[in-house]
DONU-680217 format. One record per residue (C-alpha): x, y, z; residue in one letter; chain; residue number from 1. Coordinates in nm, 2 decimals. Example, Ala and Ser with C-alpha at 12.3 -4.5 7.8 and 13.67 -1.06 7.14 Angstrom:
% residues 2
   east  north     up residuo cadena num
   1.23  -0.45   0.78       A      A   1
   1.37  -0.11   0.71       S      A   2
***
This chain:
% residues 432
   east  north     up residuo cadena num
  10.06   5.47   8.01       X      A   1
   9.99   5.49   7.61       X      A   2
   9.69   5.68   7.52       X      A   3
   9.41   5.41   7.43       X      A   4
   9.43   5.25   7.78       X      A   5
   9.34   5.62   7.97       X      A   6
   9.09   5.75   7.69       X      A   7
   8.90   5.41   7.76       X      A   8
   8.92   5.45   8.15       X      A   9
   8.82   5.83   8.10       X      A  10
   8.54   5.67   7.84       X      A  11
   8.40   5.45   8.17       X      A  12
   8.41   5.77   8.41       X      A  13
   8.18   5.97   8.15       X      A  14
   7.95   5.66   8.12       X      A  15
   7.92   5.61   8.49       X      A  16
   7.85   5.91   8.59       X      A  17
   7.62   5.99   8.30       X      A  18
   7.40   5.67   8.38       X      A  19
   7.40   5.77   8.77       X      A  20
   7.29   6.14   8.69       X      A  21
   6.98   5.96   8.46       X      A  22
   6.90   5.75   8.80       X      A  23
   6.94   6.03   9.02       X      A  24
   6.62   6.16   9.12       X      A  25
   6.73   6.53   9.15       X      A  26
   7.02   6.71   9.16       X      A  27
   7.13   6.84   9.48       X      A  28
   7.07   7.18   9.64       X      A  29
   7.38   7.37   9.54       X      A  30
   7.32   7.20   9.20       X      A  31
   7.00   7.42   9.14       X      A  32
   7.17   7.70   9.25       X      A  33
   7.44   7.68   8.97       X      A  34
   7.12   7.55   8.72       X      A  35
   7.00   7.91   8.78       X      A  36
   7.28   8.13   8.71       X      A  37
   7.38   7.93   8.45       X      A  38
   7.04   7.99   8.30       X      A  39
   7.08   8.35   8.40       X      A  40
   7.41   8.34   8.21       X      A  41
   7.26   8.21   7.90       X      A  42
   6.97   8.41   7.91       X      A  43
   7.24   8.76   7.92       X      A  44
   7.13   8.80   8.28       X      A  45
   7.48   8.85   8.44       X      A  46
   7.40   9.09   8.71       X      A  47
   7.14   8.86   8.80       X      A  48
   7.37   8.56   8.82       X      A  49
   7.64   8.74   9.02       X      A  50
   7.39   8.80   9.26       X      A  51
   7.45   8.46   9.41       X      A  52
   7.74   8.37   9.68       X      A  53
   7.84   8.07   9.45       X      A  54
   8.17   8.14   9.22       X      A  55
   8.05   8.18   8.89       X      A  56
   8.30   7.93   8.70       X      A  57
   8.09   7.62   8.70       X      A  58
   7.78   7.83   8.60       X      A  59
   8.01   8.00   8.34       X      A  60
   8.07   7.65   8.17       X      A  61
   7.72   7.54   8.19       X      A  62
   7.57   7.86   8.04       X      A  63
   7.67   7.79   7.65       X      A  64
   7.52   7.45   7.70       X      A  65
   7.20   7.57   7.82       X      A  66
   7.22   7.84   7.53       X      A  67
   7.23   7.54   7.27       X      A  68
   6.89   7.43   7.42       X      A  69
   7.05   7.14   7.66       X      A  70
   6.86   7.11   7.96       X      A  71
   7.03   7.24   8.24       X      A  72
   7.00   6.96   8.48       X      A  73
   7.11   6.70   8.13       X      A  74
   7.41   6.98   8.10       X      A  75
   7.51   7.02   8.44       X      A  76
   7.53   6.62   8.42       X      A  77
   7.73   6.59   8.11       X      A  78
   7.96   6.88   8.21       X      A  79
   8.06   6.70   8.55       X      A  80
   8.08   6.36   8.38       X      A  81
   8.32   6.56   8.08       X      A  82
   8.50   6.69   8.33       X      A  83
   8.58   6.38   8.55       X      A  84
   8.65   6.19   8.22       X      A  85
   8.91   6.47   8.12       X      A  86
   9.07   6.46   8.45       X      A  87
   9.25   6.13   8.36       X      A  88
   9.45   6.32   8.17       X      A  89
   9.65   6.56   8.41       X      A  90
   9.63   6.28   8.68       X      A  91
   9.81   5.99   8.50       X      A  92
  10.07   6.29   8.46       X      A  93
  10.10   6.38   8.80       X      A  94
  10.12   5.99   8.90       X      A  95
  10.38   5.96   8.62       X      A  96
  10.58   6.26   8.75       X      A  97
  10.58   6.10   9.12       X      A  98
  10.66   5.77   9.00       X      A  99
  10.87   5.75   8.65       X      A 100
  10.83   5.44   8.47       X      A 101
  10.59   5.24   8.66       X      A 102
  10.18   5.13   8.66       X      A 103
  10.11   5.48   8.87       X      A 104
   9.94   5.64   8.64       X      A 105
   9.69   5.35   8.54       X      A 106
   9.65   5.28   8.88       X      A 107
   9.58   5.62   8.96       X      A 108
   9.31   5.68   8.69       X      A 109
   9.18   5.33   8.81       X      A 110
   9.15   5.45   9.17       X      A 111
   8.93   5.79   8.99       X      A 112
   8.70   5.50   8.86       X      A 113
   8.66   5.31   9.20       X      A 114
   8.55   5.63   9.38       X      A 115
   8.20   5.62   9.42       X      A 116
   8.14   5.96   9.60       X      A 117
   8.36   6.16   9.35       X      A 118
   8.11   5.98   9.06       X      A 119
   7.78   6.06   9.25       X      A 120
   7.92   6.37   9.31       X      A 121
   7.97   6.50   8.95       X      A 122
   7.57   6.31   8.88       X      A 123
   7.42   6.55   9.11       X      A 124
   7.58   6.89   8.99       X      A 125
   7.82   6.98   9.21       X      A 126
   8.11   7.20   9.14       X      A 127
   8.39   6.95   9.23       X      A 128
   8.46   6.76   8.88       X      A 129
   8.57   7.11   8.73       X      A 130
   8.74   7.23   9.03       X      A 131
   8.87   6.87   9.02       X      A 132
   9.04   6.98   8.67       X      A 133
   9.14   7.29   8.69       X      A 134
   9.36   7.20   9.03       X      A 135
   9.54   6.92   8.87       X      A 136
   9.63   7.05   8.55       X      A 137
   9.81   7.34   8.80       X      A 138
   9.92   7.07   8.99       X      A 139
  10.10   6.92   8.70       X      A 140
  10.25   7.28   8.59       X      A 141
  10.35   7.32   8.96       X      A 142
  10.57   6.96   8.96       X      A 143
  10.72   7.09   8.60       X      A 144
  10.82   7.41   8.76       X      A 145
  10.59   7.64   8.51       X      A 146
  10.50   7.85   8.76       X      A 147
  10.31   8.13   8.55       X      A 148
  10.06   7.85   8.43       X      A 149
  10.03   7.69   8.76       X      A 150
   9.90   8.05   8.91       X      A 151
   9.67   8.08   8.60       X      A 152
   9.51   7.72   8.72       X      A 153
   9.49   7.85   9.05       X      A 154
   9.30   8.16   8.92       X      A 155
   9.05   7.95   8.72       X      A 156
   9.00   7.71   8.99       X      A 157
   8.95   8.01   9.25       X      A 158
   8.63   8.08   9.01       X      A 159
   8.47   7.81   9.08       X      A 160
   8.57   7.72   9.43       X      A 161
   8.78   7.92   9.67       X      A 162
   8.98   7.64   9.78       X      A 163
   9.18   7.71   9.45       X      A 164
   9.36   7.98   9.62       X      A 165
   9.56   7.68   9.82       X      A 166
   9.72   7.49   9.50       X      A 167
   9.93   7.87   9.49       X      A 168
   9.97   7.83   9.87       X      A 169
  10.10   7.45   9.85       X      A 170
  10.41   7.57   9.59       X      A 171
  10.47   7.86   9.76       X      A 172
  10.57   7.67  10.08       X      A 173
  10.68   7.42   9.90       X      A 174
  10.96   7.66   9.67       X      A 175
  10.91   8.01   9.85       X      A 176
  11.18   8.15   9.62       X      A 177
  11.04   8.07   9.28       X      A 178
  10.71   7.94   9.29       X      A 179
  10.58   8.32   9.43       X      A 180
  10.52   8.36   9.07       X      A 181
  10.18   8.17   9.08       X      A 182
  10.03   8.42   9.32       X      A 183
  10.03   8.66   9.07       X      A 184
   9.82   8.45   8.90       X      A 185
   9.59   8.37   9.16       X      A 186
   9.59   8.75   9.28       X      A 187
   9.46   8.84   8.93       X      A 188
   9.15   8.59   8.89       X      A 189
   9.04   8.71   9.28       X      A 190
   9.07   9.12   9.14       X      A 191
   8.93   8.98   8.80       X      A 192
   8.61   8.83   9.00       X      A 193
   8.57   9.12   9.23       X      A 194
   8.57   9.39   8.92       X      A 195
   8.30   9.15   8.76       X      A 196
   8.08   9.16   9.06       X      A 197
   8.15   9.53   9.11       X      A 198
   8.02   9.61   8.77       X      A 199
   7.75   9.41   8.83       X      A 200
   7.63   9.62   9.11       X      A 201
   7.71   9.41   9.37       X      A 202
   8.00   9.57   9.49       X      A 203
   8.42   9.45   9.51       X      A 204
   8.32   9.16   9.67       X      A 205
   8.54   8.86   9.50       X      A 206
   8.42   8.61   9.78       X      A 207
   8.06   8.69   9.88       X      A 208
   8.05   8.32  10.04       X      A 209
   8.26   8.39  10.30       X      A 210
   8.05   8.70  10.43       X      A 211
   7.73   8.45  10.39       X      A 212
   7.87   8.18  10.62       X      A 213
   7.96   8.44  10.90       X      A 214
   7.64   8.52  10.92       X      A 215
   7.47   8.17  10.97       X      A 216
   7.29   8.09  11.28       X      A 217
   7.19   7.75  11.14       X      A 218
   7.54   7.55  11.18       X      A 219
   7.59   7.47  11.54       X      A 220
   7.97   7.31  11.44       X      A 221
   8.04   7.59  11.27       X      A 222
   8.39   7.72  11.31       X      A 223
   8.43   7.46  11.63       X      A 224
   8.79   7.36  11.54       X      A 225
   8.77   7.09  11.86       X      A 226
   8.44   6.92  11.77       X      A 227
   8.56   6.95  11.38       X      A 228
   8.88   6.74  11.46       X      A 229
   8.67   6.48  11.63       X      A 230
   8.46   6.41  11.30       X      A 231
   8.75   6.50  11.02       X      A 232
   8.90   6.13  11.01       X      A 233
   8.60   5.96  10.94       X      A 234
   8.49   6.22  10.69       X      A 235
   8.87   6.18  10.54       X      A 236
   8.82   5.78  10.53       X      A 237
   8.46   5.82  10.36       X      A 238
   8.55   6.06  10.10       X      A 239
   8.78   5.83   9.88       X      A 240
   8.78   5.48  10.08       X      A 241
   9.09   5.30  10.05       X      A 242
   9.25   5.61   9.85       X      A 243
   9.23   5.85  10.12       X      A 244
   9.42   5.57  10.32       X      A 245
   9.66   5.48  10.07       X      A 246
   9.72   5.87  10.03       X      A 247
   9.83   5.91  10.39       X      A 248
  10.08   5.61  10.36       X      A 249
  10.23   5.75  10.01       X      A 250
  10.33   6.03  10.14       X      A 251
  10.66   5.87  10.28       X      A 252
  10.73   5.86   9.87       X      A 253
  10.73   6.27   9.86       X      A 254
  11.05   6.43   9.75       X      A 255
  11.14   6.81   9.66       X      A 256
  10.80   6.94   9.49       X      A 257
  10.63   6.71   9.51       X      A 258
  10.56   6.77   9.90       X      A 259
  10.33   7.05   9.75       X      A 260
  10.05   6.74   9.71       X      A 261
  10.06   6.68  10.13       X      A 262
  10.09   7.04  10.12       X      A 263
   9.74   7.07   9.97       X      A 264
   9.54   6.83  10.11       X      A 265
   9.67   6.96  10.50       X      A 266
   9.57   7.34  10.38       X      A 267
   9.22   7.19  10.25       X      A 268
   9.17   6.99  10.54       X      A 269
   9.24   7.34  10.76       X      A 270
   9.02   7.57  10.59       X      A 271
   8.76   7.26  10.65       X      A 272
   8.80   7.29  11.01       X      A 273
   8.73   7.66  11.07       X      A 274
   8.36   7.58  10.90       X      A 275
   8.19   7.21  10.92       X      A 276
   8.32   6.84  10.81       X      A 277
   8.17   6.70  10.51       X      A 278
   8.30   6.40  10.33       X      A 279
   8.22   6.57  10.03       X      A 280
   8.43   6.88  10.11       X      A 281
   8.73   6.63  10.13       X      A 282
   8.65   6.53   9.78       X      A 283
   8.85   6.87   9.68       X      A 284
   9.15   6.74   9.72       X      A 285
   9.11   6.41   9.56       X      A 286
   9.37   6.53   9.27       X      A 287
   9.67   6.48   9.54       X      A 288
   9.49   6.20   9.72       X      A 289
   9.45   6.01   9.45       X      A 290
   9.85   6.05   9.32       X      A 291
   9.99   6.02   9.65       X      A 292
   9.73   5.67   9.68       X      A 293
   9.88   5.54   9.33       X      A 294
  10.26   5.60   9.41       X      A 295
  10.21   5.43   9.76       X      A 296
  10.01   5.12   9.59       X      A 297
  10.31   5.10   9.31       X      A 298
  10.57   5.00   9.53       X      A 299
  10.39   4.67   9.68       X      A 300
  10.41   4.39   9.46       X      A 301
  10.20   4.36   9.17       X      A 302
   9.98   4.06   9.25       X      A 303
   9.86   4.28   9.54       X      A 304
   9.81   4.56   9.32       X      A 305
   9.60   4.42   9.10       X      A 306
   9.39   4.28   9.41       X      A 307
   9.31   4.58   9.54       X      A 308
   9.23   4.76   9.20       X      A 309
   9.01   4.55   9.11       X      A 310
   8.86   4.52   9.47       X      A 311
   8.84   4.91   9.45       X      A 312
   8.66   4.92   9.12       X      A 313
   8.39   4.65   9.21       X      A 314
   8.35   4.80   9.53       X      A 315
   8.36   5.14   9.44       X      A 316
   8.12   5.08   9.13       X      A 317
   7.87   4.91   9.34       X      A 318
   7.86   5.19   9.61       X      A 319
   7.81   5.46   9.39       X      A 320
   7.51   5.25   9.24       X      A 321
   7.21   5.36   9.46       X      A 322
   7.31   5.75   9.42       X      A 323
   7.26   5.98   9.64       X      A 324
   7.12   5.92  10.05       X      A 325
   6.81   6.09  10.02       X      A 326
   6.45   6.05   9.76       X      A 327
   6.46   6.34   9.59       X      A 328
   6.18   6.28   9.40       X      A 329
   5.89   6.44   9.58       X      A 330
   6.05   6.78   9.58       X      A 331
   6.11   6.73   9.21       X      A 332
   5.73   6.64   9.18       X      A 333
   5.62   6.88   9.41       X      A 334
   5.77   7.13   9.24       X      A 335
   5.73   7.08   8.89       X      A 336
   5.33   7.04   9.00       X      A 337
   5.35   7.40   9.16       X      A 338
   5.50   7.54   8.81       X      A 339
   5.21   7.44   8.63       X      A 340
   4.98   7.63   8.89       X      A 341
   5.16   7.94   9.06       X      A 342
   5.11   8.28   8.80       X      A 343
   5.47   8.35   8.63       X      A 344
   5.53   8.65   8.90       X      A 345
   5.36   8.48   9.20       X      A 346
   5.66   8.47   9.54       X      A 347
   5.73   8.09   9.66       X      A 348
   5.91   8.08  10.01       X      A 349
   6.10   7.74  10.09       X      A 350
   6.42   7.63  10.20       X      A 351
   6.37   7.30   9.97       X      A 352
   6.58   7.44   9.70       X      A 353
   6.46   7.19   9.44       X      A 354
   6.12   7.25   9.50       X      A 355
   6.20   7.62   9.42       X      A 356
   6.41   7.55   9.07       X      A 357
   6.17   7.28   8.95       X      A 358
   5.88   7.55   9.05       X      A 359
   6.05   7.81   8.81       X      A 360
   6.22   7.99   9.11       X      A 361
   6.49   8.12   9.23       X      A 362
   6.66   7.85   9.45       X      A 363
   6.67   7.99   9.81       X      A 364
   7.01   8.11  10.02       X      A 365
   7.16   7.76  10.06       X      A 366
   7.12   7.72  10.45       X      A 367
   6.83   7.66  10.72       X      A 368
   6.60   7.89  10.82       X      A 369
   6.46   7.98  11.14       X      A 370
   6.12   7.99  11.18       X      A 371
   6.11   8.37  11.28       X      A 372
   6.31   8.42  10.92       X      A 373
   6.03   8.17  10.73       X      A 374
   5.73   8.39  10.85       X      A 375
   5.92   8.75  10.77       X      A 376
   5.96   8.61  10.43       X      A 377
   5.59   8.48  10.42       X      A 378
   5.44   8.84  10.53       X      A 379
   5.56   9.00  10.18       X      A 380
   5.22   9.05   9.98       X      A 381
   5.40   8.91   9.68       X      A 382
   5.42   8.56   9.83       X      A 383
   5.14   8.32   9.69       X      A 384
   5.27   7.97   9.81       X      A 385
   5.51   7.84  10.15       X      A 386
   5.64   7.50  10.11       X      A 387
   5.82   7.35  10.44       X      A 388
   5.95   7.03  10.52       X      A 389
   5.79   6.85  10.88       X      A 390
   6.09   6.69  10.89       X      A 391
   6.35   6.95  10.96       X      A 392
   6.63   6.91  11.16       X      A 393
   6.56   7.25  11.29       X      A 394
   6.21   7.12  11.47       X      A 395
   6.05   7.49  11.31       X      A 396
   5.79   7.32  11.14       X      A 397
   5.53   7.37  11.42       X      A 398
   5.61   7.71  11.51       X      A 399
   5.57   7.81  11.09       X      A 400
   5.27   7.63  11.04       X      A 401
   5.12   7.84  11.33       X      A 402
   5.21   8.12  11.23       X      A 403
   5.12   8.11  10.86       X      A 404
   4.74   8.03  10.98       X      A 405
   4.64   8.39  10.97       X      A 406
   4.69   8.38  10.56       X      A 407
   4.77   8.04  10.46       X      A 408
   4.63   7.75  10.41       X      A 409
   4.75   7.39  10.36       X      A 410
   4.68   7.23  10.06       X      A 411
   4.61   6.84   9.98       X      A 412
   4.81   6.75   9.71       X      A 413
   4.68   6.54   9.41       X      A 414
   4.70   6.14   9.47       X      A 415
   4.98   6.09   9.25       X      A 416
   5.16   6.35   9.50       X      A 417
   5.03   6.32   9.82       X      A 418
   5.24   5.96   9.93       X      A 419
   5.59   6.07   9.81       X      A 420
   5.51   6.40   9.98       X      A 421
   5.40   6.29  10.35       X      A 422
   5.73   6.02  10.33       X      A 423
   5.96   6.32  10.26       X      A 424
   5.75   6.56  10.47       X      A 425
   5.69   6.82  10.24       X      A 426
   5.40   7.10  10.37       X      A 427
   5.24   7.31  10.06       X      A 428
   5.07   7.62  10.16       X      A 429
   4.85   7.87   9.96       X      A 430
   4.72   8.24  10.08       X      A 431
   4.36   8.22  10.14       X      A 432
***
């Protein structure tokens, strides 16, 4: 695959997901979360920052943007769509390497194009198109035996997600004897992280996440390996359509290293068990999914081929179309309306993490709260303003309200507010 064919399929990535991040009503709730550090970042606030259980590597590459004046929503938009776009790059490699002298790696670049949850994903500022990067380029040194460089992708991916510690695991099983080289790697960015957050006064603590999740009460599934393999194919299936089944078929194609791709996705799909199933957690290992999915749709015949391609593409365009599942907008609105009124140093409690960024705040812990753990935020003088959804899973919406009566009191929001709001179900309260 020449050059001008991949820059103008990478081209078409950036412009996709560029246009579905100006349609998206909001980003998503982790997406605020790495808004605010990054701000922090920029702002010379590190301690701050590393106060968060989210890796700071995404953040990290968002910060110089905001610095520059960029909006962080507009740069956490244009750094997942630059990062997608880049990641034709390592990928038509990869495909190349697993299938010399064929269509794989235009067909595997095309398959990146035809994903629509990997598009939407990198729209709504998550931490995937990065991570997405960093793993194949360390996939690539991996297949080429450049074991020092794979380990130092592994480290740089472990920064912004911890699955990056697996891409070492995957060689290491794959060539025990020589590939132990990119744990070295990978063991310096986890000391290199917990040193950071150590000096930042949070103590040696390189994964804070994983402390965070053991002490959730708000995931029923969590860590339910039983229930978990119940829901993990269809989750697979969603994540990249017909790639993730393609993927499975194309790995009768493995040889020597390049079982390190299998490798990956079966460690990913592991560590997804022991916490919940997400089709968007699958979406991690879409680098070998998608270059196992091109080497298995090389060998049929081309006619074929170019049906499904283009089948993907259409499809995949048009799915990824109506962004995200949910109407952000009210929280947006909401919360951009309670900026312009709450003092500067005024408390919001919510677990609507948008309505806390657009507000000017801190975005809350990034799980449900109990309506016991609402209330004991709410009693702290400081707070001015409670903001609850009615429609909560959790059913705690009742149970707050009452008990906020003693201090709060519900607001009526302005006209232009107050539909959006009651669809989405969004509660503002004031102390009295």
């Amino acid at each position: 695959m020449t050059a001008r064919p991949r820059l103008l399929i990478g081209a078409c990535v950036f412009v996709a997901v560029v246009v579905l991040g100006w349609r998206e009503p909001g980003p998503s709730g982790d997406g605020t979360s790495y808004m605010w550090m990054a701000q922090q970042f920029a702002h010379g606030e590190w301690c701050s920052a590393l106060s968060m259980v989210f890796p700071p590597g995404f953040p990290l590459l968002l910060a110089p943007l905001i610095a520059l004046g960029l909006d962080p929503w507009a740069a956490g938009v244009f750094a997942g769509a630059l990062c997608l776009a880049l990641l034709t790059a390592p990928l038509a490699r990869i495909a190349a390497d697993l299938a010399p002298g064929t269509q794989a790696p235009m067909v595997a670049v095309l398959l990146l194009l035809g994903s629509p949850h990997l598009l939407n994903n990198a729209a709504e500022v998550y931490s995937e198109p990065p991570f997405l990067l960093a793993m194949a380029w360390g996939t690539l040194a991996g297949l080429r035996r450049r074991w020092w460089w794979c380990g130092a992708c592994a480290a740089a991916a472990w920064w912004i997600r911890p699955e990056g510690l697996l891409l070492a695991t995957s060689c290491v099983l794959t060539a025990p004897r020589r590939a132990w080289r990119t744990l070295v790697g990978v063991a310096g960015g986890v000391l290199a992280l917990g040193l950071l957050r150590a000096a930042a006064g949070h103590g040696f603590d390189p994964l804070p996440m994983l402390a965070f999740h053991e002490l959730r009460d708000d995931l029923p599934d969590r860590g339910d390996v039983l229930h978990n393999l119940r829901v993990v194919p269809v989750c697979f299936f969603e994540s990249l359509l017909p790639a993730s089944v393609l993927a499975l078929v194309g790995v009768r194609h493995c040889r020597g290293l390049a079982w390190a791709l299998p490798a990956q996705i079966v460690l990913q799909a592991g560590a997804i068990l022991t916490f919940v199933v997400r089709k968007r957690f699958f979406l991690s290992c879409a680098v070998p999914m998608l270059a196992l999915a091109s080497r298995e749709l090389t060998s049929w015949p081309m006619r074929v081929r170019r049906i499904v391609l283009a089948i993907s593409v259409a499809v995949g365009l048009v799915v990824a179309w109506p962004g995200s599942a949910d109407n952000r907008a009210a929280e947006v609105e909401v919360g951009r309306w309670l900026a312009q009124r709450l003092p500067p140093d005024a408390a919001l409690v919510t677990d609507l993490m948008r309505v806390a960024w657009f507000a000017g705040r801190r975005p809350p812990a990034p799980r449900h709260f109990s309506a016991e753990q609402l209330l004991q935020q709410a009693n702290d003088p400081a707070v001015r303003c409670v903001v609850l959804s009615s429609n909560s899973k959790q059913g705690q919406f009742p149970a707050v309200e009452a008990g906020l009566a003693f201090a709060f009191v519900r607001v009526e929001l302005p006209a232009s507010l107050r539909s959006a709001a009651d669809d989405r179900g969004i509660a503002v309260f004031m102390r009295r």
